[in-house]
MDAnalysis code that builds the backbone (N, CA, C; Angstrom):
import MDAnalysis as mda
import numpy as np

u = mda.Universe.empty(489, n_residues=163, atom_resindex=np.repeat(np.arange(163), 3), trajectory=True)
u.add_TopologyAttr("name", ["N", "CA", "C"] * 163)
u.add_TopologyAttr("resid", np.arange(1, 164))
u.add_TopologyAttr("resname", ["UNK", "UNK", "UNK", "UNK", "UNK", "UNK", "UNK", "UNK", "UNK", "UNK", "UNK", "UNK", "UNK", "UNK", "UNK", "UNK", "UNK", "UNK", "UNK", "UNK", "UNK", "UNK", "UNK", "UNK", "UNK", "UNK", "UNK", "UNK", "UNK", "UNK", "UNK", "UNK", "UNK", "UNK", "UNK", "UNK", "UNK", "UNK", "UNK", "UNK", "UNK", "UNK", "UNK", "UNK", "UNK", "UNK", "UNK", "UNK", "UNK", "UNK", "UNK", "UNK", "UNK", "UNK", "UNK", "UNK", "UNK", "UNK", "UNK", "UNK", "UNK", "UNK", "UNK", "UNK", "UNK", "UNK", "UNK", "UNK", "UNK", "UNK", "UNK", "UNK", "UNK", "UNK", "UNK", "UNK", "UNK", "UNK", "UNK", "UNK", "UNK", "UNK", "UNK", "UNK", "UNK", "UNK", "UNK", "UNK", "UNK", "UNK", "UNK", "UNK", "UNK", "UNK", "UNK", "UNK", "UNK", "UNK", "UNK", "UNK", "UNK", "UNK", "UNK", "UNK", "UNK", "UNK", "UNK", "UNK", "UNK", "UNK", "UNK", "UNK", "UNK", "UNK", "UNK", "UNK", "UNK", "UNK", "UNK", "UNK", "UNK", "UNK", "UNK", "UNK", "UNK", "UNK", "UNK", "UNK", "UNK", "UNK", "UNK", "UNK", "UNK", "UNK", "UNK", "UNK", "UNK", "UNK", "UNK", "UNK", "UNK", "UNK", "UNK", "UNK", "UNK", "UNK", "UNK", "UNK", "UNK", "UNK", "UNK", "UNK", "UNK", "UNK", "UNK", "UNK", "UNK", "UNK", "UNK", "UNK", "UNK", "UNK", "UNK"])
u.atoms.positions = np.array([
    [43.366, 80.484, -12.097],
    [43.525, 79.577, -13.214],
    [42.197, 78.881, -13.556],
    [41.512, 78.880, -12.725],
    [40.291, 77.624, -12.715],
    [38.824, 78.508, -12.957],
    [39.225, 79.928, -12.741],
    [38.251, 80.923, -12.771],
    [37.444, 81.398, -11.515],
    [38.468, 80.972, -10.317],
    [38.235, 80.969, -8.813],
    [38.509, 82.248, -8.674],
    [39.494, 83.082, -9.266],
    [39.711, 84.137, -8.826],
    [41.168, 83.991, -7.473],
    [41.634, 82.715, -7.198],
    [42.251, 82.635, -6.079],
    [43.266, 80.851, -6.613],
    [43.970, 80.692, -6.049],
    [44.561, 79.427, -6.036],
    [44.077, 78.562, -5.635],
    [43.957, 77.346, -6.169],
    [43.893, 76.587, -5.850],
    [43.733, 75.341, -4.523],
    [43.487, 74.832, -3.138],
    [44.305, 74.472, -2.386],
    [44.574, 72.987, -2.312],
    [45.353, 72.260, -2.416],
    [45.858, 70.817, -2.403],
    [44.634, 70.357, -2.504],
    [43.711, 70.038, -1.744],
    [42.741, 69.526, -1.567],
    [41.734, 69.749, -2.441],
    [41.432, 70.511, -3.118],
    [40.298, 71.080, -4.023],
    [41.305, 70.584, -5.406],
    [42.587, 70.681, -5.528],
    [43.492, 70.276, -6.557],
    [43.021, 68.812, -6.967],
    [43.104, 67.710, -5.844],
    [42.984, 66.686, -5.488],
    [41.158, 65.750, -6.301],
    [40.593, 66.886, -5.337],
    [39.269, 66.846, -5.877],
    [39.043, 66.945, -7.698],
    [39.150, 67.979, -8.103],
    [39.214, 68.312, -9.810],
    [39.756, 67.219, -10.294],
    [40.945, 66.717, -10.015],
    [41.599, 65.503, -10.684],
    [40.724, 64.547, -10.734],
    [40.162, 63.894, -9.143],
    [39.179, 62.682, -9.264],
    [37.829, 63.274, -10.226],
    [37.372, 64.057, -10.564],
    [36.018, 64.851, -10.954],
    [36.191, 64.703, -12.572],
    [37.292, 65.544, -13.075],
    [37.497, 65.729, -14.538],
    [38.448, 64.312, -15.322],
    [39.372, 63.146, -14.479],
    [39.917, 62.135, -14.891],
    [39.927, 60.958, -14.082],
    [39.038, 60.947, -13.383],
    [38.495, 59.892, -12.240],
    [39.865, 58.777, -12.384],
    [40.574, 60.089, -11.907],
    [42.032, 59.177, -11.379],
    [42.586, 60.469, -10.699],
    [43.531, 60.243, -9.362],
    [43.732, 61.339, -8.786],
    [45.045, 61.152, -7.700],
    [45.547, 61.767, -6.902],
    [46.839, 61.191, -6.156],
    [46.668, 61.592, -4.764],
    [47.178, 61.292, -3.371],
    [46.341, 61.883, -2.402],
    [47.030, 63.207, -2.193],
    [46.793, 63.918, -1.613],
    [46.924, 65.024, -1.114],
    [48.363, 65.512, -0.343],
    [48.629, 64.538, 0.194],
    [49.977, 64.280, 1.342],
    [50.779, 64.302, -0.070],
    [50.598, 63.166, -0.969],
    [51.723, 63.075, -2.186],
    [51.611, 64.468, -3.179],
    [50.530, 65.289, -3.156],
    [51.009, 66.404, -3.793],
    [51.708, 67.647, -2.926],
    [51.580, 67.694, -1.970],
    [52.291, 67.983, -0.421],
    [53.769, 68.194, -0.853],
    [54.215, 66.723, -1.049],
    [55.579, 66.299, -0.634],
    [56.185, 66.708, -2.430],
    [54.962, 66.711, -3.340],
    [56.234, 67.095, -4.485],
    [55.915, 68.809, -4.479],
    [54.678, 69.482, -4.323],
    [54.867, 70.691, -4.051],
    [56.195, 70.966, -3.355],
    [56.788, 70.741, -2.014],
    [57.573, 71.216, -1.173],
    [59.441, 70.446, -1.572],
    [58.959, 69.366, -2.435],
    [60.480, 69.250, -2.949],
    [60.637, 68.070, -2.243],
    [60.176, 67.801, -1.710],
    [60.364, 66.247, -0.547],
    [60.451, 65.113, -1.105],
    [59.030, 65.521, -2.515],
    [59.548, 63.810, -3.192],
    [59.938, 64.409, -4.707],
    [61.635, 64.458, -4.404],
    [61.901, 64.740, -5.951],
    [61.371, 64.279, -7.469],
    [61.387, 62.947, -6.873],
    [60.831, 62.009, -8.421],
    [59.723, 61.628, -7.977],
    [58.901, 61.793, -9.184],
    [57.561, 61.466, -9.667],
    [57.268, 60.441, -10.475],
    [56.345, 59.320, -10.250],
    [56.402, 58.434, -11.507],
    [55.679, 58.767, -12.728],
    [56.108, 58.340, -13.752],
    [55.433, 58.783, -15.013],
    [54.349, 59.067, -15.402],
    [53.358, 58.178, -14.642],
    [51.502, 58.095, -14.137],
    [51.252, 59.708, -13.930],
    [51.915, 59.784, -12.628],
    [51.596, 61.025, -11.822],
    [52.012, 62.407, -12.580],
    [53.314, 62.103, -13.481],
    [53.737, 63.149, -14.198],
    [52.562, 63.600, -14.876],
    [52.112, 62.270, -15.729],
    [51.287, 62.962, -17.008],
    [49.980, 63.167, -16.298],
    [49.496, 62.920, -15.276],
    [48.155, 63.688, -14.569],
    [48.564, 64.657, -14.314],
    [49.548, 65.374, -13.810],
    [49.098, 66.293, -13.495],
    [49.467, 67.054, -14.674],
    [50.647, 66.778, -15.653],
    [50.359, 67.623, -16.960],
    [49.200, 67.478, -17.505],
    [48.371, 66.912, -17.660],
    [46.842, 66.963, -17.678],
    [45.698, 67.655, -17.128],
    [46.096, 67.690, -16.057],
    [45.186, 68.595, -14.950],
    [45.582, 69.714, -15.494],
    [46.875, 70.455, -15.470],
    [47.430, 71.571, -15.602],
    [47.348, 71.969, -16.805],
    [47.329, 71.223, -17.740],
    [47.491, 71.428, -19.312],
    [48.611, 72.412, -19.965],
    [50.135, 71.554, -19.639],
    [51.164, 71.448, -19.677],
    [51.542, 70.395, -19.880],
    [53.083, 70.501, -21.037],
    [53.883, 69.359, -21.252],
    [54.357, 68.972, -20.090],
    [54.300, 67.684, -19.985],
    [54.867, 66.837, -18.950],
    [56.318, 67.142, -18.578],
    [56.621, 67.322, -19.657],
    [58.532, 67.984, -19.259],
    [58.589, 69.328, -18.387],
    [57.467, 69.850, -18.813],
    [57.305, 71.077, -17.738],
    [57.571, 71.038, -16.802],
    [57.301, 69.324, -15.727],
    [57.012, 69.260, -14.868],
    [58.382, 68.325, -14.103],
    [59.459, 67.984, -15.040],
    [60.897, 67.464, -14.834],
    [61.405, 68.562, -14.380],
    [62.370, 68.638, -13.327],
    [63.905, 69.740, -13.158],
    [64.058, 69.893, -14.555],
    [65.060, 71.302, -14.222],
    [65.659, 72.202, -15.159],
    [67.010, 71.356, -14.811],
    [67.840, 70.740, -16.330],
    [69.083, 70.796, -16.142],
    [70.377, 71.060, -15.599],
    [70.829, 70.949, -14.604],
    [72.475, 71.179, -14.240],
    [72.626, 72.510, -15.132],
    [72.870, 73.696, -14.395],
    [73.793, 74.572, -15.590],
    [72.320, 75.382, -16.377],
    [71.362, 75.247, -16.295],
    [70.027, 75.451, -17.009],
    [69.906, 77.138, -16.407],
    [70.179, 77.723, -17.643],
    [69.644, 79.527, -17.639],
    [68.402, 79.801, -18.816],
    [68.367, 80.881, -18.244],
    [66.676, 81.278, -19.200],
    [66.841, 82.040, -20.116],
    [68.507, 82.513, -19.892],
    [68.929, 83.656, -20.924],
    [69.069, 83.006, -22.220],
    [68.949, 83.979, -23.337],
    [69.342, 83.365, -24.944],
    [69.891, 82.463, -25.188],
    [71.133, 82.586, -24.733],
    [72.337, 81.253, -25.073],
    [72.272, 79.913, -24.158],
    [70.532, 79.712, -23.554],
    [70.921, 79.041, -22.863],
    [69.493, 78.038, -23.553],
    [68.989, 78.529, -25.255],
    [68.242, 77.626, -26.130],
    [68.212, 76.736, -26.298],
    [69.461, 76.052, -26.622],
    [69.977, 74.875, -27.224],
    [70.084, 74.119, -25.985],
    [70.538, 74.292, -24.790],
    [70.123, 73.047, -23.654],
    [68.549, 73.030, -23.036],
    [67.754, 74.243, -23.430],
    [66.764, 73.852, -23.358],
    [65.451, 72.825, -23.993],
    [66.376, 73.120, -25.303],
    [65.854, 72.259, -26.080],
    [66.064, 70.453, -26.193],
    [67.310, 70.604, -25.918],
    [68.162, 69.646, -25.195],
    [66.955, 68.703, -23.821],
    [67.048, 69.579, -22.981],
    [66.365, 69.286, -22.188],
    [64.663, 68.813, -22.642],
    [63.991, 69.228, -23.278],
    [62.945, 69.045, -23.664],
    [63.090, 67.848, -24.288],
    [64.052, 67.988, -25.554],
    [64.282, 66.238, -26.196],
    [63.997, 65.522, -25.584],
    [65.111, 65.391, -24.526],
    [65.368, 64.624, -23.579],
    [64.089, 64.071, -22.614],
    [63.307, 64.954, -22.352],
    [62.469, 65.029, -21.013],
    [61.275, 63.877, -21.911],
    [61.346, 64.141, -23.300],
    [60.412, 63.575, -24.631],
    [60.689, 62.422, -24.480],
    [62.037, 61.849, -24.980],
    [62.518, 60.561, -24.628],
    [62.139, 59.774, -23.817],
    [62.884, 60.180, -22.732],
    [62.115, 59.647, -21.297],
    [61.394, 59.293, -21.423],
    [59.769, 59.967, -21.228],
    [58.792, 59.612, -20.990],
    [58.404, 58.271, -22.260],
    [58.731, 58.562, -23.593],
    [58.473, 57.783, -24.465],
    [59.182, 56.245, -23.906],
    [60.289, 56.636, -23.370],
    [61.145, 55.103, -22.668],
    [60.076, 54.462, -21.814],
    [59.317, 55.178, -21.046],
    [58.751, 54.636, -19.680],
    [56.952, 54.024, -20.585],
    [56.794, 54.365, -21.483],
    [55.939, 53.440, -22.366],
    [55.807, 52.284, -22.703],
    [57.245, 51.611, -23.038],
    [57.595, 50.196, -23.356],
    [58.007, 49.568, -22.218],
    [57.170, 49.039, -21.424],
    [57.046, 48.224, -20.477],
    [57.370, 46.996, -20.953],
    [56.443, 46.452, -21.753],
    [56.427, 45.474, -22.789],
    [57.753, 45.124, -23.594],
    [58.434, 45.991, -23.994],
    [59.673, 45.822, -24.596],
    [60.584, 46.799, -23.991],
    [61.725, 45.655, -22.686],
    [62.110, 46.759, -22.147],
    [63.582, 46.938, -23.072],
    [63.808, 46.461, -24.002],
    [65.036, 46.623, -24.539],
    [64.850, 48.155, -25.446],
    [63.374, 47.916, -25.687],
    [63.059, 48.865, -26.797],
    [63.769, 50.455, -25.690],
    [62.529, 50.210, -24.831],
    [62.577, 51.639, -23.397],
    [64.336, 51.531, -22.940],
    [65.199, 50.265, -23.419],
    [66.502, 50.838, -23.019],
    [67.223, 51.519, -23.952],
    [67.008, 51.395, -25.311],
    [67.474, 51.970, -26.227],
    [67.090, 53.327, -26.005],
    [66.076, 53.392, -26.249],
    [65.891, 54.926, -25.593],
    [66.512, 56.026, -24.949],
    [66.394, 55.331, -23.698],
    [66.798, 55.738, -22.462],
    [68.150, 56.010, -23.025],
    [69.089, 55.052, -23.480],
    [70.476, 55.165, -23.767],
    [70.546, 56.494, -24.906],
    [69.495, 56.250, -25.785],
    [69.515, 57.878, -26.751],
    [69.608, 59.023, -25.774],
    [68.657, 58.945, -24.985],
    [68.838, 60.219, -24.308],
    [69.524, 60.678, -23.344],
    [70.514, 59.285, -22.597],
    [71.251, 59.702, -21.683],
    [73.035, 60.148, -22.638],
    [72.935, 60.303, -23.871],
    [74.225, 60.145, -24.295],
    [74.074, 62.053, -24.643],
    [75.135, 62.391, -24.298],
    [75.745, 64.051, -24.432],
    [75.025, 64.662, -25.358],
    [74.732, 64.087, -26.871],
    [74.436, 64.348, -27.808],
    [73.070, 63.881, -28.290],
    [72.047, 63.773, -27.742],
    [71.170, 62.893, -28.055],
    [70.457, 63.318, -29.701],
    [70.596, 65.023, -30.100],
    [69.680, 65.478, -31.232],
    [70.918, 64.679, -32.396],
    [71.934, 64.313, -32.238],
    [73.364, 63.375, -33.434],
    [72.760, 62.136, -33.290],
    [72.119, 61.481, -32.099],
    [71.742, 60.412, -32.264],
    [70.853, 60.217, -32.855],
    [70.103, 61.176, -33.047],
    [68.310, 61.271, -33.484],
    [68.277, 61.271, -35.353],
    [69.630, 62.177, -35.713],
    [70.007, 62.321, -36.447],
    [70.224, 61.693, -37.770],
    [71.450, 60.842, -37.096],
    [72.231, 59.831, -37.347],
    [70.979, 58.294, -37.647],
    [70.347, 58.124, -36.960],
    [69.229, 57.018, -36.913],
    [68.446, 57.435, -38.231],
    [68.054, 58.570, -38.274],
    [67.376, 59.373, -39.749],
    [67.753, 58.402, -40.945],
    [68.854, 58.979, -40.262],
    [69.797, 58.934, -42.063],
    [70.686, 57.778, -41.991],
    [70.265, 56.175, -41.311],
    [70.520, 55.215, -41.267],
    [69.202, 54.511, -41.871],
    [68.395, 54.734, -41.482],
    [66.567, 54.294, -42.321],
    [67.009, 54.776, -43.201],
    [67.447, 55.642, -43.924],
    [67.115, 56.574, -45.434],
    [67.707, 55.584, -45.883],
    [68.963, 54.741, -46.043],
    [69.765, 54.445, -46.616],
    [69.554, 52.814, -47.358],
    [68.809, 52.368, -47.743],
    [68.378, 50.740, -48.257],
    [69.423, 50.161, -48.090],
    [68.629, 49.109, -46.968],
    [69.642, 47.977, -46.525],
    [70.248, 48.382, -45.503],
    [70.506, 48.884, -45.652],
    [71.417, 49.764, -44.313],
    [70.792, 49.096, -42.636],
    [69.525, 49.119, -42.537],
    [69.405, 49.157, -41.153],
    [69.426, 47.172, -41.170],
    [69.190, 46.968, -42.052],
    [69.285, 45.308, -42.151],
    [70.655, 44.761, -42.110],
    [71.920, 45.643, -43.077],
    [72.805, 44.996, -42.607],
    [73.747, 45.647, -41.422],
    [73.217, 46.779, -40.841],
    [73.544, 46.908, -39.413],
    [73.381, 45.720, -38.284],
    [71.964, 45.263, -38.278],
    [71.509, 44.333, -37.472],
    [72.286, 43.162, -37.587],
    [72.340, 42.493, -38.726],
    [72.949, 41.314, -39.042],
    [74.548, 41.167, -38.477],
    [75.327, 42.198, -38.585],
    [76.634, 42.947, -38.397],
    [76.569, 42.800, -36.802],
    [75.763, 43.981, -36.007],
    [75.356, 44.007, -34.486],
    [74.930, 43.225, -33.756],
    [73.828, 42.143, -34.579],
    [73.164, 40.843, -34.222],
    [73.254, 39.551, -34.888],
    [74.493, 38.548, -34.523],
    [74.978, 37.815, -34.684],
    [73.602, 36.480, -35.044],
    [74.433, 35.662, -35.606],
    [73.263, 34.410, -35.525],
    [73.502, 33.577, -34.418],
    [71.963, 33.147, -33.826],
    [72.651, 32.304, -31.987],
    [73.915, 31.705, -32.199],
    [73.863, 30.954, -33.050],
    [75.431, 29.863, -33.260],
    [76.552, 31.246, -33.150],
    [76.640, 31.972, -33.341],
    [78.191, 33.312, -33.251],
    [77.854, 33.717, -32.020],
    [76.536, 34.224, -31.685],
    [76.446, 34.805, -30.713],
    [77.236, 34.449, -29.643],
    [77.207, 32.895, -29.291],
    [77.911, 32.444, -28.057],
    [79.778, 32.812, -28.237],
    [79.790, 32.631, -29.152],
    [81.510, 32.954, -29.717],
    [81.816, 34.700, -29.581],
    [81.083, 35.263, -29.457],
    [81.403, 36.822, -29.594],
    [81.888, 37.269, -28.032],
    [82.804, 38.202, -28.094],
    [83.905, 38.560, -26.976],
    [83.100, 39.518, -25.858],
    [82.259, 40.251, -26.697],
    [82.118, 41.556, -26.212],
    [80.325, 41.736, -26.757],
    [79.908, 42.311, -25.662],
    [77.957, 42.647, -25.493],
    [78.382, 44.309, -26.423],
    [77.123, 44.572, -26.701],
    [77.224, 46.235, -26.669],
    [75.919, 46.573, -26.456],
    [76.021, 46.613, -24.630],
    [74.643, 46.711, -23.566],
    [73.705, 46.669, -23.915],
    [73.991, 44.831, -24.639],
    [73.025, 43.791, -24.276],
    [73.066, 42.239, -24.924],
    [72.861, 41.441, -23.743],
    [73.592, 40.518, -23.832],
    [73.849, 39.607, -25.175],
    [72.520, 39.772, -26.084],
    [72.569, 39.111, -26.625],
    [72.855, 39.921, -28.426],
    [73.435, 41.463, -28.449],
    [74.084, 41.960, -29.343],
    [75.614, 41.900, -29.025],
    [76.138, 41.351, -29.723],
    [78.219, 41.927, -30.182],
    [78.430, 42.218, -31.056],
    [79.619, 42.908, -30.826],
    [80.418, 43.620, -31.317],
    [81.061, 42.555, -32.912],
    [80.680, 43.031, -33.830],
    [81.789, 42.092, -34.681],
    [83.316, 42.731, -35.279],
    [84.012, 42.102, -35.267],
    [85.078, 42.640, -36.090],
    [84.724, 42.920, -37.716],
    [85.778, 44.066, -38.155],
    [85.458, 44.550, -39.552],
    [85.474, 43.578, -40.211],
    [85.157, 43.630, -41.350],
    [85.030, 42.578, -42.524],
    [86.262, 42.709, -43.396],
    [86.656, 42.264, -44.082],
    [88.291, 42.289, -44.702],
    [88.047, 42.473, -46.186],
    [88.078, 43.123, -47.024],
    [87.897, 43.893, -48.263],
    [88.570, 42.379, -49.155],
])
């Protein structure tokens, strides 16, 4: 890959990283995710080494539950990729973790490309996303009066409006 003619070994892996992004992980920790030991990776480490490697970072997530390579098995790959997109975009907003939970919640729901969708063609619509909010996000004075969160504390649920 590197034009060695030969692979790589942990250690020379290790090295290139500190050399070409003078940031790097030790050796033992590429060890343990080589061999499966440390399933999860943090997001840092993901995108170095999709960097090093020069590969999407999702590359570097498990394959889905149920995940085949055959034809019909496109659409959860793609699925999966969304998804793997999401994620990482969630683990960005540090700063706003409501923002990184919304997210997260897009992509953990069955359907996430309806959610993606659906959000589209809620912006398209004038007014629309304003009087969603207003509807979803009460004024403090209601807020305390409202029955029910919808995961998070300070959105409820309102009842319909009466024609």
């Amino acid at each position: 890959m590197r034009g060695l003619g030969r692979a790589l070994t942990q250690n020379e892996v290790v090295e290139e990283m500190e050399r070409h992004f003078s940031k790097t992980i030790s050796q033992s920790y590429l060890s343990q995710i080589e061999s499966g030991a440390r399933p999860h990776i943090t997001h840092g480490t993901r995108q170095l080494l999709a960097g090093y490697f020069k590969v999407h970072p999702g590359f570097l997530v498990d394959d889905a539950e149920g995940f085949q390579t055959d034809l019909g098995s496109a659409v959860r790959a793609e699925d999966t990729t969304r998804n793997a997109w999401i994620y990482a975009a969630a683990d960005n907003f540090h700063d706003d973790p409501k923002l990184g939970q919304a997210l997260t919640d897009i992509a953990d729901h069955p359907d996430t490309r309806k959610c993606l969708m659906l959000l589209g063609e809620i912006v398209k619509v004038p007014g629309l996303v304003e009087h969603l909010h207003e509807v979803l996000r009460p004024a403090p004075a209601e807020a305390g009066a409202a029955s029910e969160g919808v995961g998070d504390p300070d959105l409820a649920r309102a009842e319909p409006a009466e024609s």
